[in-house]
N, C-alpha and C positions, 0 to 999 in steps of 0.2 A: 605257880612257881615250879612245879613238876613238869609243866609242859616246859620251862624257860631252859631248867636243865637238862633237858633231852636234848634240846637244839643245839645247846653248849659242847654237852659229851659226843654228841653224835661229828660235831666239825669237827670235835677230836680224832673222832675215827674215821673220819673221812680222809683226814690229813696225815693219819697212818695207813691208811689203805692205799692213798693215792701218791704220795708225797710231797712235794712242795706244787705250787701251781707253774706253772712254765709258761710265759707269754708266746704265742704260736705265731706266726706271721704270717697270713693269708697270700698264697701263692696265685689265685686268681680273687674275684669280684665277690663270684657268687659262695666262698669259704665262707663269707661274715655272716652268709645267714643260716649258717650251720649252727649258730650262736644262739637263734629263735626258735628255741623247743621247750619245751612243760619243762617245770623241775623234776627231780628224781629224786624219788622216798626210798634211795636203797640206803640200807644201815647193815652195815658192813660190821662181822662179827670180829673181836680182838683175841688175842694170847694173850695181850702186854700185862704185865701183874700188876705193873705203877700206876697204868691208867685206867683197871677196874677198880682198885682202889683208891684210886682219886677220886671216879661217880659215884660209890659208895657211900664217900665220907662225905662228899657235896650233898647227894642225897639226903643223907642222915645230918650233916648241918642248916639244912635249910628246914626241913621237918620241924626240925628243935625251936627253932628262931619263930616258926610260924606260929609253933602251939605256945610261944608264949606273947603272943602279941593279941591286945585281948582291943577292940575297940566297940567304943559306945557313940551311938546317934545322939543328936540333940533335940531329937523329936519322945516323947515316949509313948507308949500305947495306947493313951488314949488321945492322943494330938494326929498321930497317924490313921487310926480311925475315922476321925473327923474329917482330914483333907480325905480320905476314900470315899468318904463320902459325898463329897462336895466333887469330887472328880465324876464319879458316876449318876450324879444326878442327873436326872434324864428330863427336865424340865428348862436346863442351861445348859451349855456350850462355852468351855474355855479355850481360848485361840491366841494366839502372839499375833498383837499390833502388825499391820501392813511396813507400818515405819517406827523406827527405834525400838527401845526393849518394854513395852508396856506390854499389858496384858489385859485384852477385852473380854469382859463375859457380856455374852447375848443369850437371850430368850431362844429355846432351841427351834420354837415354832416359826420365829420370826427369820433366825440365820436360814432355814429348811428353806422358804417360801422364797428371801430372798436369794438361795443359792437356785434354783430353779428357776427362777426369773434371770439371771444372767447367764443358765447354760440353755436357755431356749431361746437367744438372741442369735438364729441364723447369720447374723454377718460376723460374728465373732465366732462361733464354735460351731462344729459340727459334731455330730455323733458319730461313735465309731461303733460299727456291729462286727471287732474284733479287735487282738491285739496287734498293732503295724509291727510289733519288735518281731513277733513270728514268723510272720511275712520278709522281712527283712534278713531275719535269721536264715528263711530257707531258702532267699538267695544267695546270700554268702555262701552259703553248704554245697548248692550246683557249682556257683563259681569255682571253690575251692577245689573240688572232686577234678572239674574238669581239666584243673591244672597239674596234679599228681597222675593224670593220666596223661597227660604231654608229655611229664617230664618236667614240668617247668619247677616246681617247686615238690620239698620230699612229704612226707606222711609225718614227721615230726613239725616241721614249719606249718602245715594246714592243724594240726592238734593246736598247736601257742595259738595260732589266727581266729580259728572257731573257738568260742565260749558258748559254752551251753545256757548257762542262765546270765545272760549281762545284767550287771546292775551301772554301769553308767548310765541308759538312757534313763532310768527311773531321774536320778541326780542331775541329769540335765535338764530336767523339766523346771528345776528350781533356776527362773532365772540371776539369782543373787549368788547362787553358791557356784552357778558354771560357771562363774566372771571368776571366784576366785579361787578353786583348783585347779592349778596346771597338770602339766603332762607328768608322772614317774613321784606324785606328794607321797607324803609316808607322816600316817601320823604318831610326834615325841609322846604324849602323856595323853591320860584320860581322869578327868577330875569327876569327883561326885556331882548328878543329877541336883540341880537348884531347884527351890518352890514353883518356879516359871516352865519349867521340864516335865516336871509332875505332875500336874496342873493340867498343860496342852497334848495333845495327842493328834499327830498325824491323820491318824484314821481310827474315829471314836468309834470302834463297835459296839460298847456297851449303849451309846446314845439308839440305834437300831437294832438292837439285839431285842429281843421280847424276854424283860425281867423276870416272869411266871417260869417262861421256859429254863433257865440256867440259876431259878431257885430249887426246881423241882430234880436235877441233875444231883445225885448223891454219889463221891469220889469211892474209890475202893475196887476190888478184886469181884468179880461176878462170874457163877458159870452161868452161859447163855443157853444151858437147857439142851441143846437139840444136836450134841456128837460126843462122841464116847471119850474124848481126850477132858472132859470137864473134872471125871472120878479125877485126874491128877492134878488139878488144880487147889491150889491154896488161896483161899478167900480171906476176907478183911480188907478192915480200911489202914494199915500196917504191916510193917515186920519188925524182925529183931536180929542186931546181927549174932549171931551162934556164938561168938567169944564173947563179946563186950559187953551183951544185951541191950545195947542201944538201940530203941526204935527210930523208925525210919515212915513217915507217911504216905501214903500213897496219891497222890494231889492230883488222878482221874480218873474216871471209869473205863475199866478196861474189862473185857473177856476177852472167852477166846479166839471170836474172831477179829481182836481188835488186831490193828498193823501199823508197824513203823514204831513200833514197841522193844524195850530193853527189860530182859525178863533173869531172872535167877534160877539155875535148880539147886535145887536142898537134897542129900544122898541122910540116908540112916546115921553115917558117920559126924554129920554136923557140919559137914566141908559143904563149901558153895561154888557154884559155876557163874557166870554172868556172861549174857550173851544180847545179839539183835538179830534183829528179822526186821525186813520190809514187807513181808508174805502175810496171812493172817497166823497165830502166833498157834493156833491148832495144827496147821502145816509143817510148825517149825518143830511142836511138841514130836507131833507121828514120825519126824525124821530123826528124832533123838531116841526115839522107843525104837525104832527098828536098827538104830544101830547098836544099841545095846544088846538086843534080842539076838541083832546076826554075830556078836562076841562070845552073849553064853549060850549059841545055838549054833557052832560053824558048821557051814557047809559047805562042801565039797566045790572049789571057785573055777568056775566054769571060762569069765569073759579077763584076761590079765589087763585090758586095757582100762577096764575101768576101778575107778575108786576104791580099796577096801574100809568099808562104812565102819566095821567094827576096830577100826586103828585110834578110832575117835577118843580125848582124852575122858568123854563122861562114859563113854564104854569100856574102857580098856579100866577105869576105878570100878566101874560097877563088876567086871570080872575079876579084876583083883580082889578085891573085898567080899567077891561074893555074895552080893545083895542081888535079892528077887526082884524083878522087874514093876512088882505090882509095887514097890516101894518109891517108886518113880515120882517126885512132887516136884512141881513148876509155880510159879509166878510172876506179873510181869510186875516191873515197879516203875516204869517210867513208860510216858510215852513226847512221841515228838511230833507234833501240826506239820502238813502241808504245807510250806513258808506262803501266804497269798498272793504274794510277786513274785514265786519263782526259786529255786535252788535246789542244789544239791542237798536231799533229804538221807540217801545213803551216810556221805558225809557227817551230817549232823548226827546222824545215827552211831556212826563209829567213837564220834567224841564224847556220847554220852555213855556210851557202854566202858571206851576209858575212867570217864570219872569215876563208875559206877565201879570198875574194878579195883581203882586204886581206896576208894571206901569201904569198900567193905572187904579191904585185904583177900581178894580170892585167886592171888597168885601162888601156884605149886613154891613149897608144900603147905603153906595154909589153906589152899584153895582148892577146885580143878582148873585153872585157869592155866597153860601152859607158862603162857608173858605176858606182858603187858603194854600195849602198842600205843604209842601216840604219834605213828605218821600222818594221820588224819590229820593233825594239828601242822604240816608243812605246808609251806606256802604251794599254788603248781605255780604259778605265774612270777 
């Protein structure tokens, strides 16, 4: 809902920034593919008094409306249980019927043997000792390059053209569903997962996973022993947030060298930061301490070009407030998987550090949080 009203207020201010749209009318050919570029995450900042108070109260009524809407499953805890476990049994295999909506279970020994027996039939399938979309991707890339270097087409049209992680060809492999999505679909609604949903899985890891190994896996906060950023670490399998006291669990194992992590700091004051890294999160820690350090340590700035690290908003509270640096505590509370097919992991990254900031309120002045961004959540395409 928060992401929906950004989208809302932001066309606001897009349409006060820009003014009404103007239909242009292409003087030669090649104008219209001026029109084939990435979207643009700018959010254009307002004066207007009527329209910060309009997102306000939008804000604040849609908040209200949420927190009283209260809904219950028709499953209960121990009926859900039960299909988990039936899901994860590792002696069967749940799959959707070839044809119509039924739902076959197979002996998993017997689906294994016979999938193996139909992918070793040389006149049907080959093996591939890569991915072809790579290959494919890094011909588009020459192509494209070489055409911004003629002139033929600009650096914004090769940006729309190359996609980093395509997920059409995964969905063309399906030959039922490429018959029926056309070119520019957009999907209206998204209904709750059926017993048939939950049940099947695409790609069962827990059936090949080794069960011993991801019982033996205990969630929670660990220092990894062996670099000096561990003393700042805050361990457990929880936290709490500082006003509310609500806890919050921590659902993997993470240290410090873990990456692609969404991590919190705690100041003596009780105020929280919430931030990501893609780096390992001991790299991220060492850049937070040295920027604090060059705040309550300045020295005399030698290079004007580059960055002043102590401008940083967890520096500039830790010198305001005055807090010794050895009071420095970090934690990571979230982390985010490597997608298996491909994506922007940044990305996901940023969308979860939003959640995480709008939860646990850690925007200035409840927070150190400067703002709160959800351009992550715009479309580029």
């Amino acid at each position: 809902m928060s992401v929906d009203n950004y989208k809302f207020t932001r066309s606001l201010r897009l349409r006060e920034h820009f003014g009404p749209k103007q239909k242009l009318q292409a003087s030669e050919p090649n104008d219209e593919l001026l029109n084939y570029k990435l979207r643009s995450n700018f959010d254009p900042t307002t004066n207007n008094t009527s329209l910060k108070t309009f997102s306000r109260m939008l804000n604040g009524a849609t908040s209200d409306i949420m927190g009283q809407i209260h809904t219950r499953g028709n499953l209960n805890k121990d009926e859900r249980a039960a299909l988990e476990r039936l899901k994860n049994n590792s002696s069967i295999i749940i799959k959707p019927a070839d044809k119509g909506g039924a739902v076959v279970i197979l002996d998993y020994v017997y689906y294994q043997t016979e999938i193996y027996c139909q992918l070793s039939n040389s006149m049907c399938y080959q093996k591939l000792t890569f991915d072809p979309t790579l290959k494919f991707q890094d011909e588009l890339r020459i192509i494209l390059n070489e055409a911004v270097l003629h002139g033929w087409i600009t650096q914004d049209l090769m940006n729309f053209l190359y996609v980093k992680d395509p997920n059409w060809p995964i969905v063309e492999t399906d030959p039922e569903l490429s018959k029926l999505v056309s070119d520019g679909f957009t999907f209206g609604y998204k209904r709750n997962r059926n017993l048939k949903e939950l049940f099947t899985q695409a790609d069962p890891v827990t059936k090949y996973t080794s069960a011993s190994r991801t019982m033996m896996i205990k969630t929670g906060v660990f220092r990894c022993g062996n670099c000096t950023m561990c003393s700042t670490l805050i361990t457990g399998s929880q936290f709490f947030h500082p006003y509310t006291g609500k806890a919050y669990k921590v659902k993997h194992r993470l240290t410090c060298t873990s990456k692609n992590v969404v991590y919190i700091i705690k100041c003596p004051c009780g105020l929280l930061y919430c931030g990501k890294t893609c780096r390992p999160l001991k790299e991220r820690i060492s850049m937070h301490r040295s920027s604090i350090r060059a705040a309550l340590e300045p020295k005399p700035k030698q290079d004007n070009t580059k960055q002043d690290i102590s401008k940083q908003p967890v520096a500039q509270h830790w010198l305001q407030a005055k807090h010794p640096i050895a009071s420095f505590k970090c934690m990571p509370i979230d982390f985010i998987p490597t997608p298996p097919r491909g994506g922007d992991v940044d990305r996901l990254l940023l969308q979860r550090e939003a959640f995480w900031t709008q939860e646990l309120d850690s925007v200035t002045p409840k927070g150190l949080n400067t703002h709160l961004q959800y351009s992550s959540f715009l479309p580029l395409r």
